[in-house]
C-alpha positions in Angstrom: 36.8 81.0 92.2 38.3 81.9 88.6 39.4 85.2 90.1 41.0 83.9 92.9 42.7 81.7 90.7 43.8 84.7 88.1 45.0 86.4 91.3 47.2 83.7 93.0 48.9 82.9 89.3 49.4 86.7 88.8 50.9 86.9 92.2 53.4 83.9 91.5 54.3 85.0 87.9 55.0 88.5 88.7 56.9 87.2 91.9 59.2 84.8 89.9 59.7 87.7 87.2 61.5 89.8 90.2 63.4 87.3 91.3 64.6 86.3 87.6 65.4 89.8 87.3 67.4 89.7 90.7 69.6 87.1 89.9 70.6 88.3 86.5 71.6 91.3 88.0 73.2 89.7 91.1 75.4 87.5 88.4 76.2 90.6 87.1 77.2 93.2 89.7 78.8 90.5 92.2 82.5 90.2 91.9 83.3 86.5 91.3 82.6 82.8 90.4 81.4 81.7 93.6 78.8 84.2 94.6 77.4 85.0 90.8 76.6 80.9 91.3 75.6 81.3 94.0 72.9 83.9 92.7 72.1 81.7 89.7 71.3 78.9 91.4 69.2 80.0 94.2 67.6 82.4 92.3 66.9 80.1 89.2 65.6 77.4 91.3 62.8 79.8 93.2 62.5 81.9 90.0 61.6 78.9 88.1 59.7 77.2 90.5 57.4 80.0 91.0 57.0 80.9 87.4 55.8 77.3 86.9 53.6 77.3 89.5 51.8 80.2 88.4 51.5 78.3 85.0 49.8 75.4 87.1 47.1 77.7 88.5 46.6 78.8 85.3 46.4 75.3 83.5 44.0 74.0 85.7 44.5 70.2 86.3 45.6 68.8 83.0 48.0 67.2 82.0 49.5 70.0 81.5 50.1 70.7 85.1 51.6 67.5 85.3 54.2 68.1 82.6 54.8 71.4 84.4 54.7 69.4 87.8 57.7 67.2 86.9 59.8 70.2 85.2 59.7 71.8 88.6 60.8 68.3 90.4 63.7 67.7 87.7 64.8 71.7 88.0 65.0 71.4 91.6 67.2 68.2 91.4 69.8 70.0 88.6 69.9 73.2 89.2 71.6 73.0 92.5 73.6 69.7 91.4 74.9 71.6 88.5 76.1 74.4 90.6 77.8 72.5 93.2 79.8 70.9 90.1 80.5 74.3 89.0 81.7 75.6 91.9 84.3 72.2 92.8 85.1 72.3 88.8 86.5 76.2 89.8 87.9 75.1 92.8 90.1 72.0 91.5 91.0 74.5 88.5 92.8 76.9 91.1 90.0 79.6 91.3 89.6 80.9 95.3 86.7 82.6 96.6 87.3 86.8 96.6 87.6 86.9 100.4 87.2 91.3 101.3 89.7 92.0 104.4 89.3 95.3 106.0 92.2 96.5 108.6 89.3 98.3 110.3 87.1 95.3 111.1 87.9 93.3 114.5 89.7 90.1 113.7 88.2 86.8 115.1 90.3 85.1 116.8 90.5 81.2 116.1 90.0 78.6 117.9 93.2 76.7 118.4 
């Protein structure tokens, strides 16, 4: 059982390692305010999450896991909160999302 244990924490920590790594380079390559929050905030929340959840596995239940229990509830109320702040913060200050219009691409027509 201790093995299964080691393998399912291994699985989750390694797992939210990639996707940490994923979204720092997604809020680096991605061209502006919106989408870079976009990839911090998803990212961070499932990053986190499964990084702490691997930690749980490996704690056992303590009370530990329930420290590591409530950061995960309190990162996965903030985390999007705090972007969604960000992002109206930008919008009230005059920043508009980078919107890509290509002359080859079919326009939709709208719905009037």
């Amino acid at each position: 059982m201790d093995l299964l244990a080691d393998i399912a924490s291994a699985v989750l920590l390694a797992g939210g390692s990639i996707l940490a790594l994923i979204g720092a380079i997604g809020i680096i390559r991605l061209p502006d305010i919106f989408t870079r929050m976009h990839a911090g905030g998803v990212i961070d929340t499932m990053a986190a999450g499964m990084i702490l959840a691997g930690l749980m596995i490996q704690s056992g239940f303590t009370l530990v896991t329930v420290k590591l229990f409530l950061i995960i509830a309190f990162l996965l109320y903030t985390t999007p909160t705090a972007t969604h702040a960000l992002a109206q913060a930008a919008l009230k200050s005059g920043l508009a999302p980078q919107v890509e219009n290509d002359s080859d691409e079919e326009s939709v027509p709208s719905k009037t």
